[in-house]
N, C-alpha and C positions, 0 to 999 in steps of 0.2 A: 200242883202243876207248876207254879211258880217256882217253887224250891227248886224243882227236877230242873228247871231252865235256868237256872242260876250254873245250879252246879253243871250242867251240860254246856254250859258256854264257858265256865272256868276250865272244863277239862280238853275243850277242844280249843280253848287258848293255849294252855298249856302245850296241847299236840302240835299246836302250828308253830309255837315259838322253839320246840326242839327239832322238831324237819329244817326249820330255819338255820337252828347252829348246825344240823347236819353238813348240811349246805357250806356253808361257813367251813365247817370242817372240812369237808372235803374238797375247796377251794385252799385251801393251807397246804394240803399235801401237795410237792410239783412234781409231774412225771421225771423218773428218773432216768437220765443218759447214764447208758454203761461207759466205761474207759475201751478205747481200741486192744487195749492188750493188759491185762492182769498185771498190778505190783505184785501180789502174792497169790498162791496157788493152796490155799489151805485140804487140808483132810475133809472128806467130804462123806457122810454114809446117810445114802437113799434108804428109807426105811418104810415097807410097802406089808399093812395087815390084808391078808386075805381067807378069804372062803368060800369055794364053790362058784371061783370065777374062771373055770374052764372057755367061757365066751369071749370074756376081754381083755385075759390076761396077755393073748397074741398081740393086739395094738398095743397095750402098755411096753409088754420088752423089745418090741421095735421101737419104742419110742424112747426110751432109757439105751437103748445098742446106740442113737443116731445123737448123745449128748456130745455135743462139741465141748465139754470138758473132761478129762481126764483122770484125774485126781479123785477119783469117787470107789467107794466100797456100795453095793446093793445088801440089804439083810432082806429076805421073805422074809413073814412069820404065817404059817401054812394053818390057821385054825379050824383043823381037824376036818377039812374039805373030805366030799364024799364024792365028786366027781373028779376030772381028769387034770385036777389042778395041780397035785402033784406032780406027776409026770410030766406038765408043763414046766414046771420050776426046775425040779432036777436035770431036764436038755437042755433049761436054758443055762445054767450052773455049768453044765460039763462044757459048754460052747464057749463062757465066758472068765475072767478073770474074778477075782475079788466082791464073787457073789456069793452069798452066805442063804439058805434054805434049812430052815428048823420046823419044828412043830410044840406050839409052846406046852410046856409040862399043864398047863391050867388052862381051861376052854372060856372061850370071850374074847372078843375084840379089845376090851383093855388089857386085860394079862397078855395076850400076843404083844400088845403094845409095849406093854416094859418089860417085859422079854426081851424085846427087838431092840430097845434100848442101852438097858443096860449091858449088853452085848458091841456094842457099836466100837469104831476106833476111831473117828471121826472128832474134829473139834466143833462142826458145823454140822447137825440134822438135820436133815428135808426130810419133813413125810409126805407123802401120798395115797391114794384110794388104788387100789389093782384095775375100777373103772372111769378112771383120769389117762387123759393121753397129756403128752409132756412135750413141750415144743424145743427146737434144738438147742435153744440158749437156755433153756429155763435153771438147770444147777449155775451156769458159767454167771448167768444175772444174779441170782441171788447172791455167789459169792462174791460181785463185784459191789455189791450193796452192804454186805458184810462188812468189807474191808473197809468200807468209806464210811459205814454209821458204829460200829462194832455193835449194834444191838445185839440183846437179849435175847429178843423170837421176834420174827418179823411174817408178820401175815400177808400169803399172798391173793391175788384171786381167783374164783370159781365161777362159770359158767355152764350152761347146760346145752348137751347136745338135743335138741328138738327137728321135728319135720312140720308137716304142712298140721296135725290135727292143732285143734285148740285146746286140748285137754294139754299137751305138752307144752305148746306157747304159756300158759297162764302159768305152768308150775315154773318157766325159764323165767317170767317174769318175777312172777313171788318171792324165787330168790336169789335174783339181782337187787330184788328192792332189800333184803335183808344184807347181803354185798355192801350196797352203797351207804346204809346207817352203819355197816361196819368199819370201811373207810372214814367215816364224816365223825366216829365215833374217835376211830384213833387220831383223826386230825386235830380234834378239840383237846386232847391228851386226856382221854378217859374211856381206853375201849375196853368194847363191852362183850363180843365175843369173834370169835375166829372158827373158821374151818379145817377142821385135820386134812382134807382133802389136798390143800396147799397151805401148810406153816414150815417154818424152820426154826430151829432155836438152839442156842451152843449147847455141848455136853456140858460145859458147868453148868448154867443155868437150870440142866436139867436135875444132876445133882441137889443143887441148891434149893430146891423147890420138889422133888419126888414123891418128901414125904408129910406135906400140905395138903395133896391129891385126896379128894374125895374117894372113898373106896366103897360107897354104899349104892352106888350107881355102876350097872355095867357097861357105861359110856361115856365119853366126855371127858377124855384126860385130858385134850387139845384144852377147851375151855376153863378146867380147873386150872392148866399150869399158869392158862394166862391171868387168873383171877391170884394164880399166888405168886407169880412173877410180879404183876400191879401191885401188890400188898407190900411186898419188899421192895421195892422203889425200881424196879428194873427198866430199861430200856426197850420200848415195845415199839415198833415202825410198822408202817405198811408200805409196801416194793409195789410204785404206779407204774408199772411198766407193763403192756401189752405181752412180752416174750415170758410172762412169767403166769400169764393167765390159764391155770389148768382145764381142760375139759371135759364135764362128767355127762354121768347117763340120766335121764328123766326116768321117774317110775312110770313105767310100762301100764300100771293098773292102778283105779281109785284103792283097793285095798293095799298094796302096795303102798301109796301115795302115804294114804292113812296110816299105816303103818311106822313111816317114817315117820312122820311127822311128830307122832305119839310118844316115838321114843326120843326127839328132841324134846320136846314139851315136858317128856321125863323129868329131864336132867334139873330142871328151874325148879325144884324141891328141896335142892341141895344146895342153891347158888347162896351166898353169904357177900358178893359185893352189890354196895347198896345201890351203886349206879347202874349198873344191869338189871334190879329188880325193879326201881323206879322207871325205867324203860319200859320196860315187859309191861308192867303195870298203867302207865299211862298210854300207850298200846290198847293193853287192853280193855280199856274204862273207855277209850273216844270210839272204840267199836262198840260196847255194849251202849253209851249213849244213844250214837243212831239205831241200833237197837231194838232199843225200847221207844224209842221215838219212831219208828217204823209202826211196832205194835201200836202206841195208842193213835197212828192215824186212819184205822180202822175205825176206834171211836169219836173221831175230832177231825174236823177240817182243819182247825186252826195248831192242832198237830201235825197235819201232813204237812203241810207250810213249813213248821219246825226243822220237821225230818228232811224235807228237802234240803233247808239251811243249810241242816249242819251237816248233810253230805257231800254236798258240793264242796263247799269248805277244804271238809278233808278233801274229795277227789282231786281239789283244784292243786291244793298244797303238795299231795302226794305226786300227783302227773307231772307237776312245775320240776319236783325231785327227782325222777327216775329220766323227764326227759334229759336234763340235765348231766344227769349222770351214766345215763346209757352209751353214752357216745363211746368213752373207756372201752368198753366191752363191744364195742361195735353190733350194739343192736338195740338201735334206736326203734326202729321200725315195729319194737314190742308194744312200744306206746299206745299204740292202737288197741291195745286191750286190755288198758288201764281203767274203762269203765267196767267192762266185766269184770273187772277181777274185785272194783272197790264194791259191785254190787252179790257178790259172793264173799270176799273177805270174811262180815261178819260170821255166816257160817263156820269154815274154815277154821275161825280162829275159836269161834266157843266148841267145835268137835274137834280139836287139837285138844286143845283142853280139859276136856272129858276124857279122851282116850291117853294121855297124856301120866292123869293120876288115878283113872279108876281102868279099863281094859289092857290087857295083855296083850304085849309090844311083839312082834318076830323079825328077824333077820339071819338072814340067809338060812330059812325053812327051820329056825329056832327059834322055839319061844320062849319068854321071860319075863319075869314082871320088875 
């Protein structure tokens, strides 16, 4: 019992001294003012994988029709949809300019990916999700951050569209708190992962780094480029700027949810940087602490005391983090259910987990392991 407490207070020190540099981190990065009017106007290709998004593909090309930039090429990459998503792309192609609708030769979300890629004419990438809506500056900002950092790949943010349930709140919250260790991560210069939902990154870079890419996963090239972009010394920012915050959709369903999750949780099989596994890892070890310190206060008073400890602890650390950082994303008001979520968490994360590396993953009504 002693042992267990030793090491239970080394790991939840550990946990509280990296939310701290979080912190730290994300206090380095300053929001960013655009310039009133662009020095340069670079090539620009929007690059959007899809499948069987006949629902939200409508807000997305209203929302990419209403960019107050210019200079942009759109490529679909159509992955072998079996509803009316086709037919959405190719009206929206004959209506507009410099928009490009394929179907990649190879089924998956990554081959679309470098498909869509390696096709591009652009010097500067944006990807996005088909279920992100895009606010009117959001290419015009990126490239105005372009110009003025020249970085590599610059990650933007994600937020989730929710309503009144709290099964939706908890998942918006969930992952803004992975959001803000992403920011706080790239603030310390050492991040650890990005969202393909909103990243950009030049065609060289992307060149230069293509064939790094893990290919044993059918997910996660977003992640991979940036672990091989950090490897080669590249120039990796985060854009703190509100007009550049994309908008997605909450899963609708726990299986869903699960789903997803699973197949992020995939991808950490493959990872080879050692600062992201040490994350993930101490992550994981201050939830399995409380944990286990949960169970044995079924047998021990003088464990349930423990387990109280060291949950508040983390809750206190965690809450102090997201209130802090919510504000960004204007939604503060999630905080409120920061105890639920830290008393769910542990679940969550040991059935991520599991599903993770032993059950079969599905997306968009394909499964895969």
């Amino acid at each position: 019992m002693q042992l267990l407490f030793f090491i239970s207070c080394l790991v939840l020190l550990l946990y509280v001294a990296m939310i701290i540099a979080f912190w730290v981190g994300w206090q380095r990065i300053p929001n960013f003012m655009p310039e009133k009017k662009l020095k340069q106007t670079p090539r620009v290709s929007l690059v959007v994988c899809c499948r069987n998004e006949e629902q939200n593909l409508p807000s997305l090309l209203a929302s990419i029709s209403s960019q107050s930039y210019k200079n942009f090429e759109v490529v679909f990459a159509n992955d072998h949809s079996t509803d009316q998503t086709a037919d959405l792309l190719a009206e929206y192609a004959k209506q507009h300019r410099d928009v490009r609708v394929f179907v990649p030769q190879k089924i998956g979300k990554k081959n679309a990916f470098r498909e869509a890629i390696d096709g591009v004419s652009g010097e500067l990438i944006c990807c996005t999700d088909a279920d992100c809506l895009l606010s009117e500056k959001h290419i015009e900002t990126f490239v105005d951050y372009y110009n003025s950092t020249h970085a590599d790949m610059i990650l933007g943010g994600v937020r989730m569209c929710y309503e009144s349930s709290m099964f939706e709140a908890l998942q918006a919250l969930e992952f803004l708190s992975l959001q803000a260790s992403t920011v706080g991560a790239v603030g310390l210069g050492c991040p650890i992962m990005c969202n393909g939902a909103n990243v950009a990154f030049t065609r060289a870079a992307w060149k230069n780094a293509k064939e790094k890419l893990c290919m044993k996963t059918p997910s996660g090239d977003d992640e991979f480029l940036l672990f091989a972009l950090k490897e080669m010394g590249g120039n990796i920012r985060f854009i703190k700027n509100e007009k550049t915050v994309v908008m997605t959709n909450v899963c609708s369903t726990l299986k869903e949810f699960f789903h997803q999750r699973s197949r992020w949780t995939s991808k950490s099989l493959y990872y080879t940087d050692m600062q992201t596994i040490v994350v993930a890892l101490l992550v994981f070890f201050s939830v399995l602490v409380i944990l286990l310190w949960g169970i044995c206060s079924c047998f021990s008073v003088k464990a349930f005391y423990i387990f109280l400890l060291f949950f508040f602890v983390k809750f206190a650390v965690d809450t102090f983090f997201m209130y802090k950082t919510l504000s960004f994303f204007a939604e503060r008001k999630l905080c409120r259910f920061t105890f639920l979520l830290s008393l769910l968490y542990p679940v969550y994360v040991v059935s991520s987990l599991f599903g993770g590396f032993f059950a079969r993953k599905m997306w968009k009504n394909r499964i895969f392991r």
